[in-house]
N, CA, C and O atoms as a Tripos MOL2 file, in Angstrom:
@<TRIPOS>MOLECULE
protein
  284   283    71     0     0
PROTEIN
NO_CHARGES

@<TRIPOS>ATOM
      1 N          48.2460  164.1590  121.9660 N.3       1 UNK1
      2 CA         48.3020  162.8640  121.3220 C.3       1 UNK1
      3 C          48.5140  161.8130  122.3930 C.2       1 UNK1
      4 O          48.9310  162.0270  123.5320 O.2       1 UNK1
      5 N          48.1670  160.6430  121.8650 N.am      2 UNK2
      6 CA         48.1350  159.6570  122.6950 C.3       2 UNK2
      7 C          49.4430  158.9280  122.9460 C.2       2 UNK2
      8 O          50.1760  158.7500  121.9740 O.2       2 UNK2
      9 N          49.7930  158.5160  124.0590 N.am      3 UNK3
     10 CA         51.1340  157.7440  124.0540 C.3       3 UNK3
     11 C          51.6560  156.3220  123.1780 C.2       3 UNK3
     12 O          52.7290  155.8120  122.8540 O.2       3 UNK3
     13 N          50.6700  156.1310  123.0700 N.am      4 UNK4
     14 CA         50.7170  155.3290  121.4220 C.3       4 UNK4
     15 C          50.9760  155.8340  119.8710 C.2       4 UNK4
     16 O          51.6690  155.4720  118.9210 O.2       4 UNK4
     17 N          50.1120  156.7760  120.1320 N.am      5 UNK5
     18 CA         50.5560  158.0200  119.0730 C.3       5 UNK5
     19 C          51.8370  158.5520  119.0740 C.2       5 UNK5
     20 O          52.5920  158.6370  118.1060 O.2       5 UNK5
     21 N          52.0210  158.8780  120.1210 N.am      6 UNK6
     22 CA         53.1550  159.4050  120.0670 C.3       6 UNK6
     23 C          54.3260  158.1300  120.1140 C.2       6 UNK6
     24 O          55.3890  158.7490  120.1340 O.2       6 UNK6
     25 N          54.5190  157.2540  120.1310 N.am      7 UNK7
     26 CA         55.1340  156.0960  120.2030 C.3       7 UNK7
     27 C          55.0280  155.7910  118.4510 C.2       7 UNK7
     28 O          55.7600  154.8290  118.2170 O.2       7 UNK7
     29 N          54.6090  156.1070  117.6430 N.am      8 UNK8
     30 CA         54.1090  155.8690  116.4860 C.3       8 UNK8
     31 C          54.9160  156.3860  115.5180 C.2       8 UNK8
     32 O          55.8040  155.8780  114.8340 O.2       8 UNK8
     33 N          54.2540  157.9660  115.6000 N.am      9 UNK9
     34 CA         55.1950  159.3650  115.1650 C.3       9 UNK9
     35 C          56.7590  159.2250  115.5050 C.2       9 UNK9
     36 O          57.6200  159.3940  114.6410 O.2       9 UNK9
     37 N          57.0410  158.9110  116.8050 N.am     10 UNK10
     38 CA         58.5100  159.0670  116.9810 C.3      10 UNK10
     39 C          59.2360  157.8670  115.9920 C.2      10 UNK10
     40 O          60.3160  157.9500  115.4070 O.2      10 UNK10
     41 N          58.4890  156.9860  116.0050 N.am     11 UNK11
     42 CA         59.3040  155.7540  115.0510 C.3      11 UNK11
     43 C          59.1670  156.0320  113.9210 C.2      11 UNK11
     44 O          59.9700  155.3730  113.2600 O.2      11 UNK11
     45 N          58.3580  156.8950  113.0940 N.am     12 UNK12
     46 CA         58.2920  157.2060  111.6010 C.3      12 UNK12
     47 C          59.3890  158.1650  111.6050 C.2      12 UNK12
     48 O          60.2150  158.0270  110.7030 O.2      12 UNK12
     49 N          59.6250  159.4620  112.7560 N.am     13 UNK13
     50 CA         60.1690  160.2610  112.1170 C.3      13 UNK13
     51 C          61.8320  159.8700  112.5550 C.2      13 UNK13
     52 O          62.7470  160.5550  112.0970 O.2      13 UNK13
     53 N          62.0870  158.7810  113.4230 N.am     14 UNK14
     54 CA         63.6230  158.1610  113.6240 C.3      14 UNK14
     55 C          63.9260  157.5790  111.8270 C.2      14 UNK14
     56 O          64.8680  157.6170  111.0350 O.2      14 UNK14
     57 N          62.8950  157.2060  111.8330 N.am     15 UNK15
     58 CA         62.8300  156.3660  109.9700 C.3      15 UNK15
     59 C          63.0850  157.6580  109.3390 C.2      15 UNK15
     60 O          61.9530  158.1370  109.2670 O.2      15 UNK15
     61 N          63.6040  158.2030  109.0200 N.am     16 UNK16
     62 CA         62.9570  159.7740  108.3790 C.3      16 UNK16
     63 C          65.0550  160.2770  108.6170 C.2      16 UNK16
     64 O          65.7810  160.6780  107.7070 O.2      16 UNK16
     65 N          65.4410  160.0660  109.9860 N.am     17 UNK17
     66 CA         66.2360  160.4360  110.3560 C.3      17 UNK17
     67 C          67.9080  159.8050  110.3300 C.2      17 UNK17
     68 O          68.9630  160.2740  109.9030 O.2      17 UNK17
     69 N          67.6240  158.8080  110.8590 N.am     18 UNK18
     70 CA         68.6730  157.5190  111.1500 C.3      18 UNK18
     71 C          69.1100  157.1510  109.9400 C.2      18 UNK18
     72 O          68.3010  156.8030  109.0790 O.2      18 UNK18
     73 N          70.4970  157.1780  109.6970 N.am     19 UNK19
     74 CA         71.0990  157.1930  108.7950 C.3      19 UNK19
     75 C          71.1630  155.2350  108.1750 C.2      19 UNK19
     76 O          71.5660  154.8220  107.0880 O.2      19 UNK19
     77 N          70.6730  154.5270  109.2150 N.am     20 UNK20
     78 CA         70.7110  153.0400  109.2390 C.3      20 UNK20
     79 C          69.2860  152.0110  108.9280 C.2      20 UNK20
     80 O          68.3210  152.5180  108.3550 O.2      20 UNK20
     81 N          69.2710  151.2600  109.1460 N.am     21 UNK21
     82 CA         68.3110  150.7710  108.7890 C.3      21 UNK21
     83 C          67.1840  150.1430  110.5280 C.2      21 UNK21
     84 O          67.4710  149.1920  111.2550 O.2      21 UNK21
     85 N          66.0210  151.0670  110.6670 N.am     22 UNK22
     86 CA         66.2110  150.7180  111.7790 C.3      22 UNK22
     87 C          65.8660  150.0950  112.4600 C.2      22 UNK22
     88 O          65.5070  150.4350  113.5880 O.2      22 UNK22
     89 N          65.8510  148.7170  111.9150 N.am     23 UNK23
     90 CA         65.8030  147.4290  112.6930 C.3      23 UNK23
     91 C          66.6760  146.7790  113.5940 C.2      23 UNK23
     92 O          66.4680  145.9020  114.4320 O.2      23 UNK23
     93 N          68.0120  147.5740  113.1450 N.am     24 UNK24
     94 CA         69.2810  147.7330  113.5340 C.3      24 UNK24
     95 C          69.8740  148.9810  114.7710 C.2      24 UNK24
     96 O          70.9860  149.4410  115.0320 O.2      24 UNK24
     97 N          68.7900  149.1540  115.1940 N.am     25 UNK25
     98 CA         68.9390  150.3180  115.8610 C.3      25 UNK25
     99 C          68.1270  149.8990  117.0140 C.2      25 UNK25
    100 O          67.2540  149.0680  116.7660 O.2      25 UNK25
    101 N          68.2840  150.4530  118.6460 N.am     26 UNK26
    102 CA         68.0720  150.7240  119.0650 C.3      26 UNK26
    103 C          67.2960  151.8650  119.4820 C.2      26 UNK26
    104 O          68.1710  152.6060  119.9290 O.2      26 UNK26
    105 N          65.8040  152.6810  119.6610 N.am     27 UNK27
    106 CA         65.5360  153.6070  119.8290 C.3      27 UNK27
    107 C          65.0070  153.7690  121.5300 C.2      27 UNK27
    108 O          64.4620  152.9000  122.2110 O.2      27 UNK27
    109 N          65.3700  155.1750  121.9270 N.am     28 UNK28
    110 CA         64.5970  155.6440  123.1240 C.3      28 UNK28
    111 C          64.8290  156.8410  123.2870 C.2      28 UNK28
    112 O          65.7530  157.5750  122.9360 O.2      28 UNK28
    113 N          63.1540  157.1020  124.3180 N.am     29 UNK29
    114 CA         63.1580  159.0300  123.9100 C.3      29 UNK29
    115 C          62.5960  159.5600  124.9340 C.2      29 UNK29
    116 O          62.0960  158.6580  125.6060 O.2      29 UNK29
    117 N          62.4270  160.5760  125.3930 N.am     30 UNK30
    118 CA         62.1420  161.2570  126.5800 C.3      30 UNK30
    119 C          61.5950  162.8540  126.4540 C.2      30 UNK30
    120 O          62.2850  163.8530  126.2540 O.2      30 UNK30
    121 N          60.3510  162.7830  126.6080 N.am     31 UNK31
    122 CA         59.0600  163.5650  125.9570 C.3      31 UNK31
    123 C          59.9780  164.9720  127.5580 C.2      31 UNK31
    124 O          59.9960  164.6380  128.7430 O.2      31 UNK31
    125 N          60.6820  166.6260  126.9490 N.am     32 UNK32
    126 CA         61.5440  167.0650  127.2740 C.3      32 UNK32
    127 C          60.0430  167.7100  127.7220 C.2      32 UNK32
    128 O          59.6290  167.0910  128.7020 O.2      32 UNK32
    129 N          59.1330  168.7440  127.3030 N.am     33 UNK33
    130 CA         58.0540  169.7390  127.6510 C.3      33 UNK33
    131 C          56.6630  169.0160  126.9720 C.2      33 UNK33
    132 O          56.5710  168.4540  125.8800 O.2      33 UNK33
    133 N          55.7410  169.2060  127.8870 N.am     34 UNK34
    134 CA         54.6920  169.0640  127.4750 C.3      34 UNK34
    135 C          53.4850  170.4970  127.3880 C.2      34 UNK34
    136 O          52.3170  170.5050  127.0010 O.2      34 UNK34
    137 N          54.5300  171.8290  128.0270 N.am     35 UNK35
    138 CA         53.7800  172.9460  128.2070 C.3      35 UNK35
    139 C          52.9760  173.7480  127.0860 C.2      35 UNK35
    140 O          52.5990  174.8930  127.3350 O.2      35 UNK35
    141 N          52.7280  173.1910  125.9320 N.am     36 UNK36
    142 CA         52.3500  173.4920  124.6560 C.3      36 UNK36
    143 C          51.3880  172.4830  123.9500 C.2      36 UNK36
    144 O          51.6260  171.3620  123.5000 O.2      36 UNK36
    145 N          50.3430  173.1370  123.9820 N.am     37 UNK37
    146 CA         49.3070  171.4400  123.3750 C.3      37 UNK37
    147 C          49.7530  171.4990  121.8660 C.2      37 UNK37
    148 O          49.6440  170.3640  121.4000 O.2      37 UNK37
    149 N          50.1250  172.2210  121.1070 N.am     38 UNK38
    150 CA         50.4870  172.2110  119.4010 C.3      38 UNK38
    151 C          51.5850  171.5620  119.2420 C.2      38 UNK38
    152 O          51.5540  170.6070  118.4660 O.2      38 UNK38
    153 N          52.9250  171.9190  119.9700 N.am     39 UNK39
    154 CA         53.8500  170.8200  120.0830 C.3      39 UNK39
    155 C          54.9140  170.5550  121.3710 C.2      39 UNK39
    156 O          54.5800  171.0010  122.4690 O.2      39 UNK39
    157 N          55.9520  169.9660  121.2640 N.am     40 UNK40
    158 CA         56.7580  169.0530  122.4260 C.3      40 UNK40
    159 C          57.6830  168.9540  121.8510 C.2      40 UNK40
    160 O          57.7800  168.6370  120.6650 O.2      40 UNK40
    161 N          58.7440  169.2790  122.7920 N.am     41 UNK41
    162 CA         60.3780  169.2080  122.7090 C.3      41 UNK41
    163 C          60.2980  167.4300  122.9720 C.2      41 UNK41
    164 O          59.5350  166.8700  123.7580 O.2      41 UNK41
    165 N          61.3440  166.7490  122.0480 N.am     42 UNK42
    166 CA         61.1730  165.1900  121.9760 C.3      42 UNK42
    167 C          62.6660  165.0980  122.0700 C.2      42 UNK42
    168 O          63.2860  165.6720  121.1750 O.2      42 UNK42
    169 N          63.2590  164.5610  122.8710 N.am     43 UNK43
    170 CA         65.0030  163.9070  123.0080 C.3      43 UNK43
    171 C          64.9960  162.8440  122.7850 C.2      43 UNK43
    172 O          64.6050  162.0830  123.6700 O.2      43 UNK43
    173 N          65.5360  162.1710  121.1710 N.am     44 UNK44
    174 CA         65.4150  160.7430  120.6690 C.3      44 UNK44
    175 C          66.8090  160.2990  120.9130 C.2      44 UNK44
    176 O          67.5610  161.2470  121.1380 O.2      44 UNK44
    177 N          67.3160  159.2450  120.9320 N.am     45 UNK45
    178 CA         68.6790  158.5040  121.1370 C.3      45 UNK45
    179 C          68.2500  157.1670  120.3220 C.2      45 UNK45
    180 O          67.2300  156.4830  120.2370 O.2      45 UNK45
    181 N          69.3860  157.1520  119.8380 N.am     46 UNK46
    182 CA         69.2070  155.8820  118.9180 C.3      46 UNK46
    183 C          70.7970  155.1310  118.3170 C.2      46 UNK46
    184 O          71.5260  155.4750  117.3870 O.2      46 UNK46
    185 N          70.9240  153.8650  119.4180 N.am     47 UNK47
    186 CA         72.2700  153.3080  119.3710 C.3      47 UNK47
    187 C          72.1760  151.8380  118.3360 C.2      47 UNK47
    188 O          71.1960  151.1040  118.4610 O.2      47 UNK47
    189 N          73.0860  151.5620  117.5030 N.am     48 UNK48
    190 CA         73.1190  150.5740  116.7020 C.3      48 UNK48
    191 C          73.2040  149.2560  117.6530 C.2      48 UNK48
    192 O          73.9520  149.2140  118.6290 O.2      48 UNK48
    193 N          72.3170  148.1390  117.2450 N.am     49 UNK49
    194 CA         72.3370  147.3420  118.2340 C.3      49 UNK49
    195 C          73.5010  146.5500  118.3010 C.2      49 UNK49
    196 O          73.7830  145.8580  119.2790 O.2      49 UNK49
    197 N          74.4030  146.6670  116.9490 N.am     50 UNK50
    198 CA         75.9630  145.8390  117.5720 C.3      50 UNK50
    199 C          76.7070  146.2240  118.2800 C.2      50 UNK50
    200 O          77.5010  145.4260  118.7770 O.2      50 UNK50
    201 N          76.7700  147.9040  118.6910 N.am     51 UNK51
    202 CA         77.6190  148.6430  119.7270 C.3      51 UNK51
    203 C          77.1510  148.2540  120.7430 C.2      51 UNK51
    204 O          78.1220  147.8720  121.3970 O.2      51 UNK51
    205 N          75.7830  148.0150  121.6240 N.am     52 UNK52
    206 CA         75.3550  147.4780  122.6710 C.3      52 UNK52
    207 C          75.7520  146.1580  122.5730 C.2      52 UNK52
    208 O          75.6860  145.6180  123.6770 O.2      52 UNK52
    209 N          76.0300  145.6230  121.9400 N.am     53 UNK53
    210 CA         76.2360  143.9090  121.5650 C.3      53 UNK53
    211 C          77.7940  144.0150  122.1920 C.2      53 UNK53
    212 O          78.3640  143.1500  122.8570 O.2      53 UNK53
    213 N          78.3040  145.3030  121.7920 N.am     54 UNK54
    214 CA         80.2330  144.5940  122.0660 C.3      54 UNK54
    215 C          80.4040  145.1510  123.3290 C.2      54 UNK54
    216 O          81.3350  144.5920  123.9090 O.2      54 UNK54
    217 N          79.7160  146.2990  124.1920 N.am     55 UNK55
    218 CA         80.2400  146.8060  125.0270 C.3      55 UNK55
    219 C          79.6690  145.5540  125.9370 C.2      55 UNK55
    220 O          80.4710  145.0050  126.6930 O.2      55 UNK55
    221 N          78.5050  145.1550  125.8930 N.am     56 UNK56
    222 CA         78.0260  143.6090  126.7620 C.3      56 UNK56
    223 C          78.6770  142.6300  126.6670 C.2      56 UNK56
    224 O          78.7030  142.1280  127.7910 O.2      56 UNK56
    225 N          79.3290  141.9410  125.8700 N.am     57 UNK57
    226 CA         80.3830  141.2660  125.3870 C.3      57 UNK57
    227 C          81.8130  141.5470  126.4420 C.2      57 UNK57
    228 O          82.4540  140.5710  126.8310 O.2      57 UNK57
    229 N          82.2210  142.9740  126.8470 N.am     58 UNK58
    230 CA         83.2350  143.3740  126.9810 C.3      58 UNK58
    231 C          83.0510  142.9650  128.4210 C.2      58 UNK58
    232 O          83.6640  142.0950  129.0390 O.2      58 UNK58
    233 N          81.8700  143.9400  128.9280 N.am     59 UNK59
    234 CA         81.2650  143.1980  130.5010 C.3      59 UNK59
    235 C          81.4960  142.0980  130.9200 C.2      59 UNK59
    236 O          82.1810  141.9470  131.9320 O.2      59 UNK59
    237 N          81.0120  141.1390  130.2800 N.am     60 UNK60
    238 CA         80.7240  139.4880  130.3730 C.3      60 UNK60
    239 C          82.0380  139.3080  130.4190 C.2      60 UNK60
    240 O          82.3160  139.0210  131.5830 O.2      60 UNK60
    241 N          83.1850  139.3320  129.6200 N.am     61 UNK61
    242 CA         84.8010  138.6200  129.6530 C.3      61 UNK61
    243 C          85.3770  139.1240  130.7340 C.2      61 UNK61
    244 O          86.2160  138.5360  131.4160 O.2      61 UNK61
    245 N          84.9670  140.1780  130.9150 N.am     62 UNK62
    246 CA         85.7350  141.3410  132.2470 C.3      62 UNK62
    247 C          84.9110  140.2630  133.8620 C.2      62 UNK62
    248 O          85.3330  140.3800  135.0120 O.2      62 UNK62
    249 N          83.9200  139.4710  133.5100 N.am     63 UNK63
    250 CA         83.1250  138.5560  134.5840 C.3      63 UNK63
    251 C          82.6070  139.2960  135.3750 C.2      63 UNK63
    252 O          82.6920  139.1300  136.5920 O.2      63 UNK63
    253 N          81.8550  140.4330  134.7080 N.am     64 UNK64
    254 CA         81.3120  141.4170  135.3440 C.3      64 UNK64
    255 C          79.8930  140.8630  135.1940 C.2      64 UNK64
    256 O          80.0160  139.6490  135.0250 O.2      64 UNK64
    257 N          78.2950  141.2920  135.1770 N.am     65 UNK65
    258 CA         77.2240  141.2240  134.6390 C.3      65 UNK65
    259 C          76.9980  142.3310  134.4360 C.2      65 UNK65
    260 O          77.3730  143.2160  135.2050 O.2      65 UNK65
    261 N          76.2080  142.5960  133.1550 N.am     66 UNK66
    262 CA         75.7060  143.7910  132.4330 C.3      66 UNK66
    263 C          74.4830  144.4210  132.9200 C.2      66 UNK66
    264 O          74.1790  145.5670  132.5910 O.2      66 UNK66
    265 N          73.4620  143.3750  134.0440 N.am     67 UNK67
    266 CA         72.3820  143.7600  134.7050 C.3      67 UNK67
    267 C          72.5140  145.1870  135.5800 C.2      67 UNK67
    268 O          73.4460  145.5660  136.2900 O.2      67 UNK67
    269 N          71.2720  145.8190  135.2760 N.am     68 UNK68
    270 CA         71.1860  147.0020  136.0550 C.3      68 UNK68
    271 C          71.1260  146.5850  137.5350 C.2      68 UNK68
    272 O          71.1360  147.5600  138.2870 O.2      68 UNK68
    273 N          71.0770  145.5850  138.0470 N.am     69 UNK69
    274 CA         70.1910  145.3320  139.1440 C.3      69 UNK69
    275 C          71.6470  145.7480  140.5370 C.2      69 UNK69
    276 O          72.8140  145.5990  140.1740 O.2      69 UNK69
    277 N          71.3480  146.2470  142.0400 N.am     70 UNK70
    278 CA         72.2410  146.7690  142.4010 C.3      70 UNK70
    279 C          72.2100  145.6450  143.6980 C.2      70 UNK70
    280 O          71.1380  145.4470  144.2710 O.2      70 UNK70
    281 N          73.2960  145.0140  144.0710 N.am     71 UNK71
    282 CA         73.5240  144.3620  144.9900 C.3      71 UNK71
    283 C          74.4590  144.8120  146.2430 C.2      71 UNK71
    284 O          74.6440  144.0400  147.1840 O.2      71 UNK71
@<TRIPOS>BOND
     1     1     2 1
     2     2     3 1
     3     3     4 2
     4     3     5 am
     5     5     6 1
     6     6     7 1
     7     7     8 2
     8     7     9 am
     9     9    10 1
    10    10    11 1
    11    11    12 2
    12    11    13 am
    13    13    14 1
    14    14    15 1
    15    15    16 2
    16    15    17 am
    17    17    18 1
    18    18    19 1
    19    19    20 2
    20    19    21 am
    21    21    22 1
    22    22    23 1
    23    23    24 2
    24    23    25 am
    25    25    26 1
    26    26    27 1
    27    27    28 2
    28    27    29 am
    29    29    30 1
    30    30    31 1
    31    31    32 2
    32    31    33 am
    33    33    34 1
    34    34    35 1
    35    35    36 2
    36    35    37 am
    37    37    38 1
    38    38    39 1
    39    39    40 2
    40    39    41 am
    41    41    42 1
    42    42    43 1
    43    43    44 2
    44    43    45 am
    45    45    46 1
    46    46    47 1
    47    47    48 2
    48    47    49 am
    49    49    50 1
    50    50    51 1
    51    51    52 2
    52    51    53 am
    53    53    54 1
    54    54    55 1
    55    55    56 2
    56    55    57 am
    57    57    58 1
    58    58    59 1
    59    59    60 2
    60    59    61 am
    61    61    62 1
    62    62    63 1
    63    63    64 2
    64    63    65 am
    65    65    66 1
    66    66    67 1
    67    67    68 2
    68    67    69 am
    69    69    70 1
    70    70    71 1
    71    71    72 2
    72    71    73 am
    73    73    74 1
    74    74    75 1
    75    75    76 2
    76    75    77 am
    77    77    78 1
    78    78    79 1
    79    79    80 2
    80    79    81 am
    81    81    82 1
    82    82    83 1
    83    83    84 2
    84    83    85 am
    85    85    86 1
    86    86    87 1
    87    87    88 2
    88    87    89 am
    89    89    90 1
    90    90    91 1
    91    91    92 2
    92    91    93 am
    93    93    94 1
    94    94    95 1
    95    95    96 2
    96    95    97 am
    97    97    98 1
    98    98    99 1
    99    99   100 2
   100    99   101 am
   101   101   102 1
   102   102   103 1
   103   103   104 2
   104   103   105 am
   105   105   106 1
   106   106   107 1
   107   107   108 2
   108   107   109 am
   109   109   110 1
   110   110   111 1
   111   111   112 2
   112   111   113 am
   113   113   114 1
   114   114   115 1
   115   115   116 2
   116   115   117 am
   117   117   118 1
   118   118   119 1
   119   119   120 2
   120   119   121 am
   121   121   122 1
   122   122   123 1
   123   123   124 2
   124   123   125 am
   125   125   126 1
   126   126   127 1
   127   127   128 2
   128   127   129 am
   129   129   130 1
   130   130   131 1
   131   131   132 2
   132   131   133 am
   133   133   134 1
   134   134   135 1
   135   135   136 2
   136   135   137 am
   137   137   138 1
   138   138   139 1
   139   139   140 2
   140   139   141 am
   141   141   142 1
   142   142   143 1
   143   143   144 2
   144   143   145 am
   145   145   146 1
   146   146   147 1
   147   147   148 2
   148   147   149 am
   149   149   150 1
   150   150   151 1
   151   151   152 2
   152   151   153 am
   153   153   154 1
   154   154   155 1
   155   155   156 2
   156   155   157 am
   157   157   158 1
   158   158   159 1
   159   159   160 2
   160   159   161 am
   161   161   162 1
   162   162   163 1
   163   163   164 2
   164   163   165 am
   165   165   166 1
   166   166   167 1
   167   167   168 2
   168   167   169 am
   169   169   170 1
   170   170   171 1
   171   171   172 2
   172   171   173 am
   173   173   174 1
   174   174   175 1
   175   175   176 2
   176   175   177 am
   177   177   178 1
   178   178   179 1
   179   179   180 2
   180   179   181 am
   181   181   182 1
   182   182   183 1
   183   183   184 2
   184   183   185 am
   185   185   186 1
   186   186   187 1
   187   187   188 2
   188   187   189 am
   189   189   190 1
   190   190   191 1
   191   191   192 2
   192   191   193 am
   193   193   194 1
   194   194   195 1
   195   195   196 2
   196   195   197 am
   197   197   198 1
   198   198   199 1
   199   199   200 2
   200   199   201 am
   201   201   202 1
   202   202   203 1
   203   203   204 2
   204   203   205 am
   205   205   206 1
   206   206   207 1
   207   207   208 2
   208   207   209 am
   209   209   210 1
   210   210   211 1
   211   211   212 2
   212   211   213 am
   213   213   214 1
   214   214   215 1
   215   215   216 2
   216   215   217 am
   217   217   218 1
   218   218   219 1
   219   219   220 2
   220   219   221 am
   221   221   222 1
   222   222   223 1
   223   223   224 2
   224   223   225 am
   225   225   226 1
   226   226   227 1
   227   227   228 2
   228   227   229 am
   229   229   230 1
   230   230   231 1
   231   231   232 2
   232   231   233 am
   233   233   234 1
   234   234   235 1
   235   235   236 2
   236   235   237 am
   237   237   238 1
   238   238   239 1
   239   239   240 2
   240   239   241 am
   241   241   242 1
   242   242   243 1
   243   243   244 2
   244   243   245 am
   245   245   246 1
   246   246   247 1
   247   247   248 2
   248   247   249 am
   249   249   250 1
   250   250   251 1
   251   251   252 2
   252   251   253 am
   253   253   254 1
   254   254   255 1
   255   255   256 2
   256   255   257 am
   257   257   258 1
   258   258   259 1
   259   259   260 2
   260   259   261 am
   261   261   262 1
   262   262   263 1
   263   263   264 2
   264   263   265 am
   265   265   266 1
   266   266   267 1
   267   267   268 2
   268   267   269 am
   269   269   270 1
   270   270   271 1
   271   271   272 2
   272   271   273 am
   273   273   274 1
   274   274   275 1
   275   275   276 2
   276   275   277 am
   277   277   278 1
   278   278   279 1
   279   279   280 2
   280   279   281 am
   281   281   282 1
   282   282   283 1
   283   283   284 2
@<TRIPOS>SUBSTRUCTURE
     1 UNK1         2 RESIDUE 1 A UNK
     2 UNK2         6 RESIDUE 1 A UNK
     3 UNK3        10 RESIDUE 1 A UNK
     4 UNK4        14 RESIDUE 1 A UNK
     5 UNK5        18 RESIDUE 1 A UNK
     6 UNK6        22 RESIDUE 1 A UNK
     7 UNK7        26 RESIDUE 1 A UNK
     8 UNK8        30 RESIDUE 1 A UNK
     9 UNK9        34 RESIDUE 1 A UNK
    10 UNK10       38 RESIDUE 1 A UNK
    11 UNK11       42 RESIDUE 1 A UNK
    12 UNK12       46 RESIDUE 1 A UNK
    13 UNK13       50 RESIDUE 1 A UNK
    14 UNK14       54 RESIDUE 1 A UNK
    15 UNK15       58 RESIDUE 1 A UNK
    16 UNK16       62 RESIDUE 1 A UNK
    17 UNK17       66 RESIDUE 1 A UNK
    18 UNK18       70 RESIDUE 1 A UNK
    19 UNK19       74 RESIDUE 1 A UNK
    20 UNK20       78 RESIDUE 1 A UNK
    21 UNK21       82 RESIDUE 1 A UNK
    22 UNK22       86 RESIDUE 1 A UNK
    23 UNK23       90 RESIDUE 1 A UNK
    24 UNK24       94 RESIDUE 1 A UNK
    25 UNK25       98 RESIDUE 1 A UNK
    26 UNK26      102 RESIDUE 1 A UNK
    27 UNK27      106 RESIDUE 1 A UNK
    28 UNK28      110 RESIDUE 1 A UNK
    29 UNK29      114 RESIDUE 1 A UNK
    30 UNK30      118 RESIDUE 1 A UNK
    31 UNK31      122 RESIDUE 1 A UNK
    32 UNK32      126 RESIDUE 1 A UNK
    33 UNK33      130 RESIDUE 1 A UNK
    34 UNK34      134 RESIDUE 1 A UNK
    35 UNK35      138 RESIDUE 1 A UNK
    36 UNK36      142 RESIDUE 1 A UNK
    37 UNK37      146 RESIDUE 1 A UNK
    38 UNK38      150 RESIDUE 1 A UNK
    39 UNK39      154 RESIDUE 1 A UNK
    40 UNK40      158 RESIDUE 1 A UNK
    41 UNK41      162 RESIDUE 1 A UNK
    42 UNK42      166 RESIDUE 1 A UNK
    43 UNK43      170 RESIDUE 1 A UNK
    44 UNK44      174 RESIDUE 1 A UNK
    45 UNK45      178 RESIDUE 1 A UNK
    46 UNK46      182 RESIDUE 1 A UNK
    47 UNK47      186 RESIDUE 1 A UNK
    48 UNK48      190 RESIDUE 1 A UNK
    49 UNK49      194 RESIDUE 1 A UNK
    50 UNK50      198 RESIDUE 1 A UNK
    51 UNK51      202 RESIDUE 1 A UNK
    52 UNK52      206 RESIDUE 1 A UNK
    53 UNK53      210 RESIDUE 1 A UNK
    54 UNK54      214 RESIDUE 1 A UNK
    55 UNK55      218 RESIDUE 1 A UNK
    56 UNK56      222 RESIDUE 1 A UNK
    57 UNK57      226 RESIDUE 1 A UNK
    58 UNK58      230 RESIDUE 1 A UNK
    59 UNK59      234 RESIDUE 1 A UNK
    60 UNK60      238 RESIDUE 1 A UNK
    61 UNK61      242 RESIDUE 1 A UNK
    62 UNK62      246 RESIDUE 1 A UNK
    63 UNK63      250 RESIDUE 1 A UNK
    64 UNK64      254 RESIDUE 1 A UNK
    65 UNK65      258 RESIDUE 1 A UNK
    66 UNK66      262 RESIDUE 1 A UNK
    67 UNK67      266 RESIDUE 1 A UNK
    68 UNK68      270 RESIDUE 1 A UNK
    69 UNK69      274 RESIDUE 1 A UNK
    70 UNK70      278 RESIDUE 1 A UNK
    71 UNK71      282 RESIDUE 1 A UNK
């Protein structure tokens, strides 16, 4: 399948899964084996976007920045 496809499928079946509504969610996933053309081990993660909201929040007061970037 195509990486669009598969970008597709994984968001129907997080819908399928996620106990939330998931607009509210954060999703990301990391395609584990591809050694099988019938199917693929898929590692989904999926964080509510207000928990990313407070731990960034927590950063920022601490006068830290939340950027990945490494100086």
């Amino acid at each position: 399948m195509s990486e669009e496809e598969l970008e597709e499928s994984i968001q129907w079946e997080a819908e399928q899964h996620i106990p939330f509504d998931i607009s509210d969610v954060n999703l990301d996933y990391q395609v584990l084996n591809t050694e099988s053309a019938a199917s693929s081990d898929v590692l989904l993660v999926a964080v509510k976007k207000d928990k990313i909201l407070n731990h960034t929040n927590v950063i920022t007061q601490a006068g830290k920045s939340s950027g990945c970037g490494r100086h």
